[in-house]
N, CA, C and O atoms as a DFTB+ gen file, in Angstrom:
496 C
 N C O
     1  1      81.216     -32.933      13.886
     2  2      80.694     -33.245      12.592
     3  2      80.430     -34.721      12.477
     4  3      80.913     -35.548      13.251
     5  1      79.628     -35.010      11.459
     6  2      78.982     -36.518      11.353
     7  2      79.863     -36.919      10.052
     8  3      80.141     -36.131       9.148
     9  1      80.286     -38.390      10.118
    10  2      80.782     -38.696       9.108
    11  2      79.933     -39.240       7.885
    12  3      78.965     -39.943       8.174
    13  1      80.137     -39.044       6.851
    14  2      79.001     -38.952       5.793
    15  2      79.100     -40.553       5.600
    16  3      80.013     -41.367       5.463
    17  1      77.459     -40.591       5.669
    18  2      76.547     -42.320       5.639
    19  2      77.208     -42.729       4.237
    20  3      77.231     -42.080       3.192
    21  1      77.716     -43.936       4.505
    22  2      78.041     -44.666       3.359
    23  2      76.921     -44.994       2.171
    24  3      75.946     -45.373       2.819
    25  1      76.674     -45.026       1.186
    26  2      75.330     -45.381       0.650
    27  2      75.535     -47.208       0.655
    28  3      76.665     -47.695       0.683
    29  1      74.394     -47.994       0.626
    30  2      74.440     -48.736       0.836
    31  2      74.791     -49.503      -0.228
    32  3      74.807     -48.997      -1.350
    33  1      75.080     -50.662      -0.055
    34  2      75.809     -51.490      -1.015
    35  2      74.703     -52.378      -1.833
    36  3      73.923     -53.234      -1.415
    37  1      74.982     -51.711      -3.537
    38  2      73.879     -52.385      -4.408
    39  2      74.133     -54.019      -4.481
    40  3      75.094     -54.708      -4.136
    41  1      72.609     -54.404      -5.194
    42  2      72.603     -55.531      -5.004
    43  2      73.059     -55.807      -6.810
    44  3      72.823     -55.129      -7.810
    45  1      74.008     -57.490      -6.561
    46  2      74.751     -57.605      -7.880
    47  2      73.727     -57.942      -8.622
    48  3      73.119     -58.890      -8.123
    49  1      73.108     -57.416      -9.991
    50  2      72.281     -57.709     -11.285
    51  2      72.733     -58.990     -11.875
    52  3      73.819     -59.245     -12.395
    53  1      71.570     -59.840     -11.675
    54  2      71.592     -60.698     -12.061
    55  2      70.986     -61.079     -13.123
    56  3      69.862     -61.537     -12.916
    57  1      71.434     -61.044     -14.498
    58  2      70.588     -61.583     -15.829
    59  2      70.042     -62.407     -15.906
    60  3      70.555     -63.468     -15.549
    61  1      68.876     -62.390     -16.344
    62  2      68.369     -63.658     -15.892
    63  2      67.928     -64.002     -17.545
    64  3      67.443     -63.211     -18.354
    65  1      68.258     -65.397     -17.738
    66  2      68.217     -65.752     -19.277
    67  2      66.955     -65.493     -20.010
    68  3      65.913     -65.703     -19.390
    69  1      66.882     -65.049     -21.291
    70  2      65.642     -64.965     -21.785
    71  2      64.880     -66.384     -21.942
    72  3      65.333     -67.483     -22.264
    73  1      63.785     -66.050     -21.661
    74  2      62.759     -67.841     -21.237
    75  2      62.736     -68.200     -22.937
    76  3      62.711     -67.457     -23.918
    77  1      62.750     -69.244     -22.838
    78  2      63.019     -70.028     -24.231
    79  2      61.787     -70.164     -24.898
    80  3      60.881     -70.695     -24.255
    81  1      61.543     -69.770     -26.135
    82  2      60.862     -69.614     -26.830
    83  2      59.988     -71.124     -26.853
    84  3      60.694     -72.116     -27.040
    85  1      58.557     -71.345     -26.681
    86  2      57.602     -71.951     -26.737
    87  2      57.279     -72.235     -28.218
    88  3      56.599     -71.477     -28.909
    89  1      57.874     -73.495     -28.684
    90  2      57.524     -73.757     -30.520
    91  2      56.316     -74.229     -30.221
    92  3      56.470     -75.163     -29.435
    93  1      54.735     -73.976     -30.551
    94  2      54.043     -73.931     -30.847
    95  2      53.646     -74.582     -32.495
    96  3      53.822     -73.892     -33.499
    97  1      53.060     -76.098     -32.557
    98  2      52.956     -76.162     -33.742
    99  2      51.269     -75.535     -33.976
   100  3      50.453     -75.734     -33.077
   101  1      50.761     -74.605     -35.542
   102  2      49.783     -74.304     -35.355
   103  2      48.926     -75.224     -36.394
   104  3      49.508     -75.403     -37.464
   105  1      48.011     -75.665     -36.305
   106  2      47.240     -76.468     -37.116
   107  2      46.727     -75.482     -38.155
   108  3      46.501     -74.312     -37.844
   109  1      46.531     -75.975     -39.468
   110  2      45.945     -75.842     -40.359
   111  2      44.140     -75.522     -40.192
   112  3      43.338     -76.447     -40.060
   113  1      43.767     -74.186     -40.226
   114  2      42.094     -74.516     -39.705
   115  2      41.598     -74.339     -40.858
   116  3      42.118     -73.608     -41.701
   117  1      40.439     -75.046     -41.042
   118  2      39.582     -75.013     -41.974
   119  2      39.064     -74.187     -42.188
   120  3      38.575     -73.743     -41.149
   121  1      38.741     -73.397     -43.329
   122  2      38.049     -72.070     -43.455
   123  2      36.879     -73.176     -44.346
   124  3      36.932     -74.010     -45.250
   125  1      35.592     -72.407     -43.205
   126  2      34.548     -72.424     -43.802
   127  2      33.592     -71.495     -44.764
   128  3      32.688     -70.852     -44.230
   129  1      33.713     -71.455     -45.609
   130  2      32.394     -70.479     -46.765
   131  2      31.521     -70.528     -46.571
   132  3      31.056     -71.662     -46.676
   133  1      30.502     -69.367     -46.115
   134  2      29.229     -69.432     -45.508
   135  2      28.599     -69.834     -47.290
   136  3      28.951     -69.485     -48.417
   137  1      27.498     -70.750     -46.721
   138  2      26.614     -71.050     -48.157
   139  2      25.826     -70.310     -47.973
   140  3      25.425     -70.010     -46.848
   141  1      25.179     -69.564     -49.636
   142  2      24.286     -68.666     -49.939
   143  2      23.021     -69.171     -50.029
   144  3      22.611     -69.968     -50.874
   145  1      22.512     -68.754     -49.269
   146  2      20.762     -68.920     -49.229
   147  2      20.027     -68.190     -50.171
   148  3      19.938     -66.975     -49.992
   149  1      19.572     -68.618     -50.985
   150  2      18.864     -67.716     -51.800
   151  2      17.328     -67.609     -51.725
   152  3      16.563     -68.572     -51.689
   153  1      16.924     -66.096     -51.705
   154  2      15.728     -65.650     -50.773
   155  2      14.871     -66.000     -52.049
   156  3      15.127     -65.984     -53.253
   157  1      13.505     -66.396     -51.150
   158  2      12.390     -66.789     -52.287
   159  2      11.719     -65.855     -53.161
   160  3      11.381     -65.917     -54.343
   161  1      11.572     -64.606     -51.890
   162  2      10.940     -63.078     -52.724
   163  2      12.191     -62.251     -51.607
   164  3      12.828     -62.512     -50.587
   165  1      11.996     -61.046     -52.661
   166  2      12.685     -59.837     -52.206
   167  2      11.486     -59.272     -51.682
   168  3      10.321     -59.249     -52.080
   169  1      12.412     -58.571     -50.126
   170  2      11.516     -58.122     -49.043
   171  2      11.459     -55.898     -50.055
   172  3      12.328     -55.042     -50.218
   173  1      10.080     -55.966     -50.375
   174  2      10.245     -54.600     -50.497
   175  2      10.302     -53.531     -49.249
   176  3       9.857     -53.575     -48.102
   177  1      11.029     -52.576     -49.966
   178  2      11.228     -51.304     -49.273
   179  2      10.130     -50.604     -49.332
   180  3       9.434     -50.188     -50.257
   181  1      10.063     -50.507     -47.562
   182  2       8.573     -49.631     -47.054
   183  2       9.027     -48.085     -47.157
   184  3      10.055     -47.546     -46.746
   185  1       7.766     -47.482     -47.935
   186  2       8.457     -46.168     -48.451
   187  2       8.532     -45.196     -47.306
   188  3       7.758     -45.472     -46.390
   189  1       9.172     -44.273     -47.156
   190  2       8.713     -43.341     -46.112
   191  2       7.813     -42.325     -46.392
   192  3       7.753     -41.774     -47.491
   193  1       7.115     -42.057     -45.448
   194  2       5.810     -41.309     -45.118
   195  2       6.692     -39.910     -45.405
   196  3       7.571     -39.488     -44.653
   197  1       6.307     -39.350     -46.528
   198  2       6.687     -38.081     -46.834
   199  2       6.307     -36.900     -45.820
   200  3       5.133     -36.544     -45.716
   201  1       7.374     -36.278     -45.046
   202  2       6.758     -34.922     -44.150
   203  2       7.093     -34.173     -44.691
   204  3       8.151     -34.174     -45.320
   205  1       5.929     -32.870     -44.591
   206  2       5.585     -31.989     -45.336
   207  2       6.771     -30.810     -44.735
   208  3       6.988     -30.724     -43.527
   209  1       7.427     -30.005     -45.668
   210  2       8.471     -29.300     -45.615
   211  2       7.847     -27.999     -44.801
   212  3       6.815     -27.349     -44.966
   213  1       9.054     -27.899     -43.743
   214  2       8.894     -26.887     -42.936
   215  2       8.437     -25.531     -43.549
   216  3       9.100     -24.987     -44.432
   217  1       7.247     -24.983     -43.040
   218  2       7.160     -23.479     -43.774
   219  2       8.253     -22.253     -42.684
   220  3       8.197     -21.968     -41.488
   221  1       8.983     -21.885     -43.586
   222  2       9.442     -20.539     -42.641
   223  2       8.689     -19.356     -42.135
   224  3       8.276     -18.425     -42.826
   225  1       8.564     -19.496     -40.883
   226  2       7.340     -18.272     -40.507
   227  2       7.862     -17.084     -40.277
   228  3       9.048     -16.934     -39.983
   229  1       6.922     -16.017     -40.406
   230  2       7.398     -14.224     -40.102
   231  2       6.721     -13.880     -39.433
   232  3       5.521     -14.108     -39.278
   233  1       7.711     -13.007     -38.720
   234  2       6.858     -12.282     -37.607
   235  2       6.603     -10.794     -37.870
   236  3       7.577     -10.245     -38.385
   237  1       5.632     -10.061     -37.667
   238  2       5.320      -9.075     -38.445
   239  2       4.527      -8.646     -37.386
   240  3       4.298      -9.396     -36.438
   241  1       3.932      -7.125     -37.471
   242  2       3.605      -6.253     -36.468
   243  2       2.334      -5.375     -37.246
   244  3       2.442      -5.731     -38.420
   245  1       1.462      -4.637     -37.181
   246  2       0.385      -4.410     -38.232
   247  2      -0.734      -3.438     -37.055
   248  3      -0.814      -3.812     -35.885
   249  1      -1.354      -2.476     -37.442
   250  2      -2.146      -1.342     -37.029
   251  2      -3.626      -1.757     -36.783
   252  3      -4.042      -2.395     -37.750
   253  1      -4.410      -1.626     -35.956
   254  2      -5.869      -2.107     -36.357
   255  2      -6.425      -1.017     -35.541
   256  3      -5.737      -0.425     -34.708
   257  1      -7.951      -0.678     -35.820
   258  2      -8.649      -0.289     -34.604
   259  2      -8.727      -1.007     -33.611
   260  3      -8.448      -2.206     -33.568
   261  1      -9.157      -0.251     -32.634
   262  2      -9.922      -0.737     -31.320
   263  2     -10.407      -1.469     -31.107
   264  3     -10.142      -2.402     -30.349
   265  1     -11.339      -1.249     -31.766
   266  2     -13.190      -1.951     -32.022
   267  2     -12.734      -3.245     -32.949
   268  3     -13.662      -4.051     -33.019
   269  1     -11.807      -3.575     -33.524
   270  2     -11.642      -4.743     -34.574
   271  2     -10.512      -5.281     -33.519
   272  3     -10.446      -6.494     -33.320
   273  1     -10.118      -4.887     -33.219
   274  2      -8.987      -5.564     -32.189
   275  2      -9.391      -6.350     -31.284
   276  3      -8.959      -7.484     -31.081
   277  1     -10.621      -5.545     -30.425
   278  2     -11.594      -6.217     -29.277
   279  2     -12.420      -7.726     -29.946
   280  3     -12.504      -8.838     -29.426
   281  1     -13.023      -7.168     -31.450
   282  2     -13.341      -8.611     -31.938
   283  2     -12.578      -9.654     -31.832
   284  3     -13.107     -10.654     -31.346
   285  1     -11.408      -9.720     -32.167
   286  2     -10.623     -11.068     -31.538
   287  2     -10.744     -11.468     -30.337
   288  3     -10.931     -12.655     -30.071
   289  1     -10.636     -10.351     -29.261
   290  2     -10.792     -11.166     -27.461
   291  2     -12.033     -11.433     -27.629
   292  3     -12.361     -12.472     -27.054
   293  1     -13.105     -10.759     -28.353
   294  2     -14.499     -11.336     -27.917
   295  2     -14.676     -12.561     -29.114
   296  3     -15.867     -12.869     -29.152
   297  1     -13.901     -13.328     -30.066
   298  2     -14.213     -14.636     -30.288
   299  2     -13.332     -15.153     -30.211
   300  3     -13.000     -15.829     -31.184
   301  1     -12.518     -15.129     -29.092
   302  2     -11.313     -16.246     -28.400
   303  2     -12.484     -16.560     -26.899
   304  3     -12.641     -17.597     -26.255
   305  1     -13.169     -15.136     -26.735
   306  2     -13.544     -15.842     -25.206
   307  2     -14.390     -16.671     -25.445
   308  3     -14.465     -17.689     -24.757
   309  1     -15.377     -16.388     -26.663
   310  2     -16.317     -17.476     -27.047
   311  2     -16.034     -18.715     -27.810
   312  3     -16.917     -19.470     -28.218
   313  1     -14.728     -18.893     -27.988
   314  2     -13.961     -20.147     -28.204
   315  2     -13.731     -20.871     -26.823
   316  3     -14.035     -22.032     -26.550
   317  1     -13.205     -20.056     -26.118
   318  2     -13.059     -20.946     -24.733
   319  2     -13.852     -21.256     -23.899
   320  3     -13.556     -21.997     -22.962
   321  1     -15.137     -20.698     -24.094
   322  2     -16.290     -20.967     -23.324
   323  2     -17.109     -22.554     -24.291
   324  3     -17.939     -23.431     -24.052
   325  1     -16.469     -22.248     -25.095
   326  2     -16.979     -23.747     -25.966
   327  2     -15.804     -24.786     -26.108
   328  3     -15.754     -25.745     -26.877
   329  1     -14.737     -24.309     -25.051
   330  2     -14.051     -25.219     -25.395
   331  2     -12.516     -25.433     -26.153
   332  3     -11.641     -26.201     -25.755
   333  1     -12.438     -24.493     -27.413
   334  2     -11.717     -24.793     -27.982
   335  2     -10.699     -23.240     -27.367
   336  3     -11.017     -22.096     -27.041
   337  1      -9.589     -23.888     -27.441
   338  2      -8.456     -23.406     -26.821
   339  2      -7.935     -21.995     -28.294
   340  3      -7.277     -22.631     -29.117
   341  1      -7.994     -21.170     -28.549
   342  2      -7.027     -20.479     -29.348
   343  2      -6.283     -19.270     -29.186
   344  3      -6.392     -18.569     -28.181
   345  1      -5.701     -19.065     -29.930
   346  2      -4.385     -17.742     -30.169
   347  2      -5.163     -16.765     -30.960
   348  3      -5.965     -17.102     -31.831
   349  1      -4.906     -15.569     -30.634
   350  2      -4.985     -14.510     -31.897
   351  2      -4.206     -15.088     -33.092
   352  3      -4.710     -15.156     -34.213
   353  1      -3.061     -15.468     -32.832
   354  2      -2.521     -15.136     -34.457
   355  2      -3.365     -16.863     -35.078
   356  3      -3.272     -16.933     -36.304
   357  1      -3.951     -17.872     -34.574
   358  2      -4.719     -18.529     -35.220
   359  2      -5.923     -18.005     -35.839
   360  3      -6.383     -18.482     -36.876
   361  1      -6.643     -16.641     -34.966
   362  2      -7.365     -16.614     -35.633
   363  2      -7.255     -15.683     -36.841
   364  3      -7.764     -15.717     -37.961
   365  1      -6.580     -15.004     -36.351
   366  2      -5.957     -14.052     -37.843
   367  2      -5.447     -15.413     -39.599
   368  3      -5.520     -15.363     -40.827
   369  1      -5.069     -16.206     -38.728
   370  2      -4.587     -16.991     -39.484
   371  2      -6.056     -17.927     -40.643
   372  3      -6.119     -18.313     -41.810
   373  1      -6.979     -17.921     -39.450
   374  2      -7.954     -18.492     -39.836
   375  2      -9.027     -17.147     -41.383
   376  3      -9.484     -17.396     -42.499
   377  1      -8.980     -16.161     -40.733
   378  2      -9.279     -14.896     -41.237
   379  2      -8.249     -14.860     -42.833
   380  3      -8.688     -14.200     -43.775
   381  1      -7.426     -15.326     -42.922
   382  2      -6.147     -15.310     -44.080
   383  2      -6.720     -15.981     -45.390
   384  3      -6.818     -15.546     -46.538
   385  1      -7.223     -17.743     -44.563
   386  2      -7.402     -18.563     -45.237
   387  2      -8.695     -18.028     -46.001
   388  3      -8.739     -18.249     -47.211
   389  1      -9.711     -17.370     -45.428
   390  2     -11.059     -16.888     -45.897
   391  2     -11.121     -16.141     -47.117
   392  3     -11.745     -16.202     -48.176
   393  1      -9.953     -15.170     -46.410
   394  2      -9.927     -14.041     -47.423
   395  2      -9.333     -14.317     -49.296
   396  3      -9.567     -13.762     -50.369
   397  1      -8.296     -15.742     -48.731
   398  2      -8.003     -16.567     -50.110
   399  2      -8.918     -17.144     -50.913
   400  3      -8.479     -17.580     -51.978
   401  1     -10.098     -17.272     -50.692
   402  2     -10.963     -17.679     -51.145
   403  2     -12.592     -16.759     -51.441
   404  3     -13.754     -17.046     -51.730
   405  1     -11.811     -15.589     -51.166
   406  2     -12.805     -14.788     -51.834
   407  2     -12.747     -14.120     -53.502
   408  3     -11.647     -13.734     -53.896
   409  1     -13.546     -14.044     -54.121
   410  2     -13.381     -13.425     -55.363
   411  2     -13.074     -11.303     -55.105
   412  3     -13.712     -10.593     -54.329
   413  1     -11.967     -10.864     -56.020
   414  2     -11.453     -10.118     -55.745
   415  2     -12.786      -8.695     -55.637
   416  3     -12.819      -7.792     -54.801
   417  1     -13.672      -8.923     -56.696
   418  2     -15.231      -7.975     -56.610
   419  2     -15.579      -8.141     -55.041
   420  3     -15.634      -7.104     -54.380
   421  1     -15.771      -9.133     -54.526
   422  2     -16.202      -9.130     -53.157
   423  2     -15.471      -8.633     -51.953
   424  3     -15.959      -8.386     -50.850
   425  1     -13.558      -8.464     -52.535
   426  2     -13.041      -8.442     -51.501
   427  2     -12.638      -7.045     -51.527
   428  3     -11.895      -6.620     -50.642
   429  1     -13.047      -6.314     -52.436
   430  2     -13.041      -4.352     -52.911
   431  2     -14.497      -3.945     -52.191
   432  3     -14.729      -2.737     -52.226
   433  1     -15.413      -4.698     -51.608
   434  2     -16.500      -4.377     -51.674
   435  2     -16.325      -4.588     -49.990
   436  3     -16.872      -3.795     -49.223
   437  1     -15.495      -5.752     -49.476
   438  2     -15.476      -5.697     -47.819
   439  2     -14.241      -4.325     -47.787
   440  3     -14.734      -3.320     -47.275
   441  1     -13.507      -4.232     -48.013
   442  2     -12.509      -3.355     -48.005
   443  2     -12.849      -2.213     -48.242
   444  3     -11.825      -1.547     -48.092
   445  1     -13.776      -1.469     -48.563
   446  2     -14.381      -0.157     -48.964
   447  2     -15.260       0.126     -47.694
   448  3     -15.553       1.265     -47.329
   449  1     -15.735      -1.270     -46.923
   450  2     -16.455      -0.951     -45.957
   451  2     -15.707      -0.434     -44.728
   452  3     -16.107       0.517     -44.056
   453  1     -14.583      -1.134     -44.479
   454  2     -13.547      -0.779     -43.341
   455  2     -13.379       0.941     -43.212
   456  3     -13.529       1.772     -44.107
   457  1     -13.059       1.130     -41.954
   458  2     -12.542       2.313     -41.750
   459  2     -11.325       2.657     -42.232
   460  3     -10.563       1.709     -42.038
   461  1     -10.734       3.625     -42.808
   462  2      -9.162       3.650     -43.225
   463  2      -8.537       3.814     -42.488
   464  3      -8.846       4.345     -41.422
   465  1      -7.443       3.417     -42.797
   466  2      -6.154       3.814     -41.236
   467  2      -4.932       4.618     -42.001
   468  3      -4.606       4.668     -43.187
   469  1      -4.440       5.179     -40.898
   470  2      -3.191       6.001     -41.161
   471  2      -2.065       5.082     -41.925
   472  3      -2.051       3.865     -41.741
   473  1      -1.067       5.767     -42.843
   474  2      -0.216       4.314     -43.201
   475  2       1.077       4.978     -41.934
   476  3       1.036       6.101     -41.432
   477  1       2.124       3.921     -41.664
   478  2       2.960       3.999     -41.087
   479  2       2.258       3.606     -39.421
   480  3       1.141       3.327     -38.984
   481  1       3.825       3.805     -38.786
   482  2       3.645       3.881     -37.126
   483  2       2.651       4.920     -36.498
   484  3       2.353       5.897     -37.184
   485  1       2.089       4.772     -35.178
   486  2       1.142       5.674     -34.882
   487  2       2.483       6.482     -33.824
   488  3       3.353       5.926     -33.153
   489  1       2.170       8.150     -34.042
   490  2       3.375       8.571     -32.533
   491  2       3.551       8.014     -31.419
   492  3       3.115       6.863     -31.395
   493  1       3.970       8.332     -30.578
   494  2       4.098       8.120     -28.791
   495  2       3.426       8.737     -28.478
   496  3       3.223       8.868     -27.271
């Protein structure tokens, strides 16, 4: 058997005095008061450019013929052949604005011309 290692012998703690306080005399500082400048004109407030409040949009789903349906691809293609880039639902949208501005005699008189449609969903 091994005889058990002595632990080694601590080292004696030595206090060491607290370091003596540093008297510090502090000077008196001058506080300076910023002087007031007084402005010649008041700078007005640039108003903000009012933006126009978000409209909440809907999405909605709606029946048409064939033949009125095809009218939209055939004046989107003749939009893009001239250029201007559009959507169906712009032009429906454009079609909206028209119809707001028709008098209601005129707009019983396009509406009588249309074909009628079924109301509701069409089957599967």
């Amino acid at each position: 058997m091994r005889p058990a290692a002595r632990p080694a012998p601590k080292a004696a703690v030595v206090a060491k005095p607290a370091p003596e306080a540093v008297k510090t005399e502090k000077k008196a500082e001058k506080v300076v008061k910023p002087v007031k400048v007084e402005k010649a004109e008041k700078i007005e407030k640039v108003e903000k450019v009012a933006k126009p409040k978000k409209v909440k949009q809907v999405r909605d789903s709606f029946t048409m013929p064939e033949n009125e349906y095809a009218v939209l691809a055939q004046v989107k293609k003749s939009c893009l052949k001239a250029g201007v880039e559009i959507k169906k639902s712009d032009l429906l949208r454009i079609g909206v604005s028209l119809i707001k501005n028709l008098k209601i005699a005129e707009l019983k008189d396009i509406l009588s011309s249309l074909t009628p449609l079924k109301v509701g969903r069409p089957k599967k």
